[in-house]
N, C-alpha and C positions, 0 to 999 in steps of 0.2 A: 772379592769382586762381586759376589753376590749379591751381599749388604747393599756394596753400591748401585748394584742396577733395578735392586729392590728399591732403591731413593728415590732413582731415579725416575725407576717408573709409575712412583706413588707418586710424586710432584707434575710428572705429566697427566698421568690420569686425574688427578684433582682439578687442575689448571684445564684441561677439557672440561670437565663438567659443571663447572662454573656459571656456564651459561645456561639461560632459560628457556626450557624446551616450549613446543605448539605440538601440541597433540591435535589429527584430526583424524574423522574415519571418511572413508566415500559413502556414498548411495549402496548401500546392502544388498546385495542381489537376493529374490524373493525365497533362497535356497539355501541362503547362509544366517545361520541363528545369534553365532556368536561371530567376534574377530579383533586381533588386536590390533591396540593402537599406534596410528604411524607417524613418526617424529618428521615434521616438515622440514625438509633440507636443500636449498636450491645452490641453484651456481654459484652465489653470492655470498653465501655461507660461511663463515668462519669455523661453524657447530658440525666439523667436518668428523672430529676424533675421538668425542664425547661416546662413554659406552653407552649401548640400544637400553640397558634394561635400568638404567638410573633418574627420576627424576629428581632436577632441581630444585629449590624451596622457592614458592613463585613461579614455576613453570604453567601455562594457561592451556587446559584443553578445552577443545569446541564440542558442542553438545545441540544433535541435529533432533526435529522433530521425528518421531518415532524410532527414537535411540535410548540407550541408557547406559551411562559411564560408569565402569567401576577401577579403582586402583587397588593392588594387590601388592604389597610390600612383605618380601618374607614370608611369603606363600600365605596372608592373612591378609581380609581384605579390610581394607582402612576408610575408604572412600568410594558411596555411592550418591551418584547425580542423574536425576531424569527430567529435572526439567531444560528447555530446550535455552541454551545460551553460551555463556562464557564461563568457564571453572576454572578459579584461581586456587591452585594447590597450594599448600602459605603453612601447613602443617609437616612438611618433607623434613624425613633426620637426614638431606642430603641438603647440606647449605650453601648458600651462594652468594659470592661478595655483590651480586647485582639485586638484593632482594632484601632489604631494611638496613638496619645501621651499618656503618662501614666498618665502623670499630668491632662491633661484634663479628662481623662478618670475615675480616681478615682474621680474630682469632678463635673462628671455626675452623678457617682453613688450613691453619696449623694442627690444628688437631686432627681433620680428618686425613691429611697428610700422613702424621703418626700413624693411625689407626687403618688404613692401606698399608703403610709399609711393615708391618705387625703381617699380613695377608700374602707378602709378597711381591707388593706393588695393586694388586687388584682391588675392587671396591670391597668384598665380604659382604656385601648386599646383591637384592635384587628387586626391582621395582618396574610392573608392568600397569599399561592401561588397555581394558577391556572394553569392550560395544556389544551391548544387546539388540539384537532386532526385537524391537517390543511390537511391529502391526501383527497384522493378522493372517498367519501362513495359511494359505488357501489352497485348491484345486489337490486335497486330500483322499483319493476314490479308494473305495472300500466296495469288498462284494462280501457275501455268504457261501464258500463253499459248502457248508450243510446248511440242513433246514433247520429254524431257530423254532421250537415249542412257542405257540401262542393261544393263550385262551379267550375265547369268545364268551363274552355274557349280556346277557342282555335278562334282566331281574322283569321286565314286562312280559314278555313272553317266557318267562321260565327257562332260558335257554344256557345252557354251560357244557361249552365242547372244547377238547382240545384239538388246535389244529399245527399244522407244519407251516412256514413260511419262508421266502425266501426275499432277499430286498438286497440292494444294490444304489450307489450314490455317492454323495462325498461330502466331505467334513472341512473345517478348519478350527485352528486353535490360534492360540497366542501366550506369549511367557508372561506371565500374570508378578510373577517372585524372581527376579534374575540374582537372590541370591539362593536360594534353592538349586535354583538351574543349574549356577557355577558349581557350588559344590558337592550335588549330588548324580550333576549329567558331565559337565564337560570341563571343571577344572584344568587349569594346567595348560592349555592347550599350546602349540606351535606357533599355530599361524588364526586358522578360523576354523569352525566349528558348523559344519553344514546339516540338515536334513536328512539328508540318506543317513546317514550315520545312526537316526534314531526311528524313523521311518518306520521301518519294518516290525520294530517291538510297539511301537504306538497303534501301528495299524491289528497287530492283533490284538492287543489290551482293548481296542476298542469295537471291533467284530463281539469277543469275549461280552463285553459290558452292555451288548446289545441285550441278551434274552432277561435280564433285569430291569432294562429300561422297557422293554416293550409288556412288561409283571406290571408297570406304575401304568400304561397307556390302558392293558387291559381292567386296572381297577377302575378305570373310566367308562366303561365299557364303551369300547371303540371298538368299533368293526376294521379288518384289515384292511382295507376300499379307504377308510377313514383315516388311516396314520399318517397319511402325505400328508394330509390338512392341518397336521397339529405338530408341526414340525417347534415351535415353541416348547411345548408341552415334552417333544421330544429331548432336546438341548435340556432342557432342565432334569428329565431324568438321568442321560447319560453324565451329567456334570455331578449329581448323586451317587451316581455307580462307580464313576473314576475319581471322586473327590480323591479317595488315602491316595494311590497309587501317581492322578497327575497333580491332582491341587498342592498335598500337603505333603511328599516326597520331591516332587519335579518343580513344582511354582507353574503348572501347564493347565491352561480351560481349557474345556470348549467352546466355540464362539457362535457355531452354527450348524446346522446337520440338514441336509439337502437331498432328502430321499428319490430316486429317480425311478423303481417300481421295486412294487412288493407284490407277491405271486404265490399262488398256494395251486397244492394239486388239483387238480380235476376234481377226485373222490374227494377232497375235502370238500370243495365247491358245492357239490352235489350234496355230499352231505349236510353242511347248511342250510341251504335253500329246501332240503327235504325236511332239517327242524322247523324251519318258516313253517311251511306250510304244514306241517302237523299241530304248532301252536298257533294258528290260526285257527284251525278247527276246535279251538277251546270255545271258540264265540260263537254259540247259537247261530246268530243270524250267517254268519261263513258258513257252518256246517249244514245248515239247512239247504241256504242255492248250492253247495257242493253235493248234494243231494237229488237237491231239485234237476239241477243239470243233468247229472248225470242219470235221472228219470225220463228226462227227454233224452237223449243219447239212444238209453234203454229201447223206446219207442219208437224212434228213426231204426235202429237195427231189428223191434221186432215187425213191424210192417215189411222189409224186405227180406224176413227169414225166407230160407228155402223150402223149409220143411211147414210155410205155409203162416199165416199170419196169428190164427188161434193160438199154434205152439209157440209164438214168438212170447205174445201175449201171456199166456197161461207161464211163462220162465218170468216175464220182468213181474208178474203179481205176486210170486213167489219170493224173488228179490224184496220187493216194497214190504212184504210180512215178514221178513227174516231182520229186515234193518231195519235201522228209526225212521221214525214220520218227520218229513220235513217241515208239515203244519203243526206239530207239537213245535219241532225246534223253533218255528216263527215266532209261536203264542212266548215262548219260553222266551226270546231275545227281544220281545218287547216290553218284558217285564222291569228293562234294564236299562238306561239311559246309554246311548251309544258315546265313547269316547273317542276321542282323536286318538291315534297311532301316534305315538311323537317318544322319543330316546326318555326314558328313564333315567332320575339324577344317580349319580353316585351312589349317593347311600340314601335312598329313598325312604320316606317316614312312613307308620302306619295309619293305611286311611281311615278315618272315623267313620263312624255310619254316617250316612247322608238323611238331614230330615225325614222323618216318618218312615227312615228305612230298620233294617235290623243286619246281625251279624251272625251267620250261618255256621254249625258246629266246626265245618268245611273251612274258614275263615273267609267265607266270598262273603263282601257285603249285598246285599238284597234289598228293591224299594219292594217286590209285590210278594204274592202268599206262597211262593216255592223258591228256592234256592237254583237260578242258571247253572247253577256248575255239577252239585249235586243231586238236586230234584227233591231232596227234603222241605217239608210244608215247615210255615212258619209256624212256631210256637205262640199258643196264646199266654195272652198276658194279664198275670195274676193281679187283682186289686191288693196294694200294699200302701204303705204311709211314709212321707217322707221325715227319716231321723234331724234334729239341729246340729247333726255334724256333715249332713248335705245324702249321706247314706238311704237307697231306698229298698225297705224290707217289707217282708211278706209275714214275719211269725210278731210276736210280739215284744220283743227282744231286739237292740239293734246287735247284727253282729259285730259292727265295726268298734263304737263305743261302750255298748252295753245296758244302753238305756232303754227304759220301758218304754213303750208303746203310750202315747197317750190318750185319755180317754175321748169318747166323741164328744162333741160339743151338744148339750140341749139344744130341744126343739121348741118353740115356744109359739102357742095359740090360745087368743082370748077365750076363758072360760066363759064368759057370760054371751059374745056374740058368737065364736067361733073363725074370726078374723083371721089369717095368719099372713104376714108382713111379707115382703118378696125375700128375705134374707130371712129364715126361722132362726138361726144361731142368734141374732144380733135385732130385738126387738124395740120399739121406742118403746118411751115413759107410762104411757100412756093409750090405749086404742081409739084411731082416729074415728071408728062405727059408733060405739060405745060409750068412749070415754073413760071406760073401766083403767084401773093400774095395772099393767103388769108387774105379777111377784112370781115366787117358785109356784103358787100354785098353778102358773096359766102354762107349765112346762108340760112337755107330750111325755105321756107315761109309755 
């Protein structure tokens, strides 16, 4: 009796499946990543008996803008589709007398008859269709429990601090690889494959992946005030930092990172603004009015000393001799073309001297006869000869190639009138007073 209803039930089940399934998915809810696909079955139906996990040969699934079809036969995937249409499955080892030759196709169906009834009546297959949400999962907020280490630099003013910050905001991504996805996030699944499910490990992998991306913002040197603005610059770090882990394990970007504030302490704060303006006073002309002012400051508080205006007096002259001359610091920052204040690049080149200027042991460059930074007097400058391999030396030896020194050029003045040409090196034929020849004897001994 077995036998027989083993027969029986392979001829029915074959006889169900015969028919050509319509796969379609609905509208994805913005929450749901993955979900399978549902076999269209109405009132009118015959395709009432047909098992859920078998496709037909010729079976058509629909394929919606920002979806992606995959078929999984045998827990191996056979078939992926993303462009948006109509997908005729035409490669299925489940055959169907409604789907090319008839001859062939009744003597599939004897077979696959056999080969159920070998199962017990049942298919010994299984065959499912998948939907990826391919847009772009949005409204991702992310905060900083701790403070993320960020360095401040700024190579114009000399400035390199570390400071603490804190930043707040939100992300989105999207499945860039939906077969990565399937078989390393959410194979197999039931029904669908939501968000919350991965949520929670995405969101710290990517907290985590922050204090690396904000390493590449500060090789920029961007100020913390500055990282909203370069939210570009951001995505593209963080999608460097989480390449292994979402690119090339998950098939997951980033698509966008939408910073809502970034905050540092107080003390940090201060501290900053306290290097400002210490490397401000690197400039003559700053240190000077910081000076100056506060001479007049001095002034104001000695005219309304208590102890009488002389003593006010006699303490600020004391001050003015114990500190620098704000008229030196003037003399000094005029010696120097004043520059704009403006973000230094990247990676900043070394500046040449500037015409008729020099370059101080210090490395400041300099146009007048003392060094702004150090106060060292310019070196003078030795009469030397320039070598033919561009080298300019002072002994008689070049050092760079090795070549001699060559000798001066003759000077040459008429012997007989005393004539000498405006260029002595390079005499005419003849003296135009005279008329006499020039030879080697009219050369200056």
């Amino acid at each position: 009796m077995g036998l027989i209803s083993a027969g029986l039930g392979a001829i029915g089940g074959t006889l169900a499946d015969q028919w050509k399934e319509f796969f379609y998915c609905d509208a994805m809810d913005k929450n749901v990543l993955m979900v399978k696909g549902q076999k269209r079955v109405s009132g009118r139906s015959s395709n009432t008996k047909g098992n859920d996990n078998i496709i037909s040969n010729g079976s058509v699934i629909a394929v919606a803008d920002g979806q992606c079809m995959m078929i999984v036969e045998q827990g191996k995937i056979v078939e992926v589709c993303a462009e948006p249409g109509e997908f005729v499955y035409d490669t299925s080892t489940e055959p169907s007398i409604f789907y090319g030759k008839l001859g062939k196709g009744i003597l599939d169906l004897f077979k696959t008859i056999g080969k159920r009834w070998t199962f017990g009546g049942d298919p010994g297959k299984d065959q499912r269709v998948y939907y990826f949400n391919l847009k772009e999962i949005m409204e991702n907020k992310f905060g900083t429990a701790n403070p993320i280490p960020f360095r401040v630099v700024d190579s114009k003013l000399a400035l390199d601090l570390d400071v603490s910050l804190r930043c707040s905001g939100v992300y989105s991504y999207k499945i860039t690889n939906p077969l990565l996805f399937y078989t390393n996030v959410c194979a197999n699944v039931t029904n669908r494959f939501t968000r919350n499910e991965i949520d929670t490990q995405l969101k710290t992998e990517f907290i985590s992946a922050l204090q690396p991306a904000f390493g590449k913002l500060s090789d920029l040197e961007l100020r913390p005030n500055q990282i909203i603005q370069h939210n570009t610059e951001l995505e593209a770090a963080m999608n460097e930092a989480l390449s292994s882990k979402w690119g090339e394990l998950r098939g997951i970007e980033v698509v966008s990172v939408a910073l809502g504030t970034v905050t540092l302490p107080e003390e940090d704060q201060e501290l900053i603004k306290q290097a400002q303006r210490t490397a401000m006073l690197r400039d003559p002309n700053y240190a000077a009015a910081t000076i100056a002012a506060a001479q007049a400051d001095a002034m104001k508080t000695a005219a309304g000393n208590q102890g009488g205006a002389m003593a006010g007096f006699m303490g600020m002259g004391m001050a003015m001799n114990a500190g620098s001359n704000a008229a030196n610091l003037f003399a000094m920052g005029q010696q120097q073309p004043a520059q704009p204040q403006q973000p230094a690049p990247a990676q900043p080149a070394p500046a040449a001297p500037a015409q008729g200027g020099w370059t101080c042991s210090c490395g400041t460059t300099a146009t007048g006869n003392f060094c702004p930074d150090c106060g060292s007097k310019k070196p003078e400058e030795k009469p030397g000869w320039t070598c033919s391999c561009g080298n300019v030396n002072q002994g008689n030896f070049c050092p760079n190639c090795g070549s001699k020194r060559p000798a001066a050029a003759p000077l040459y003045r008429c012997d007989k009138c005393g004539w000498q040409p405006e260029d002595p090196t390079n005499p005419p034929a003849f003296c135009p007073e005279c008329g006499d020849r020039f030879t080697d004897d009219d050369k200056v001994k």
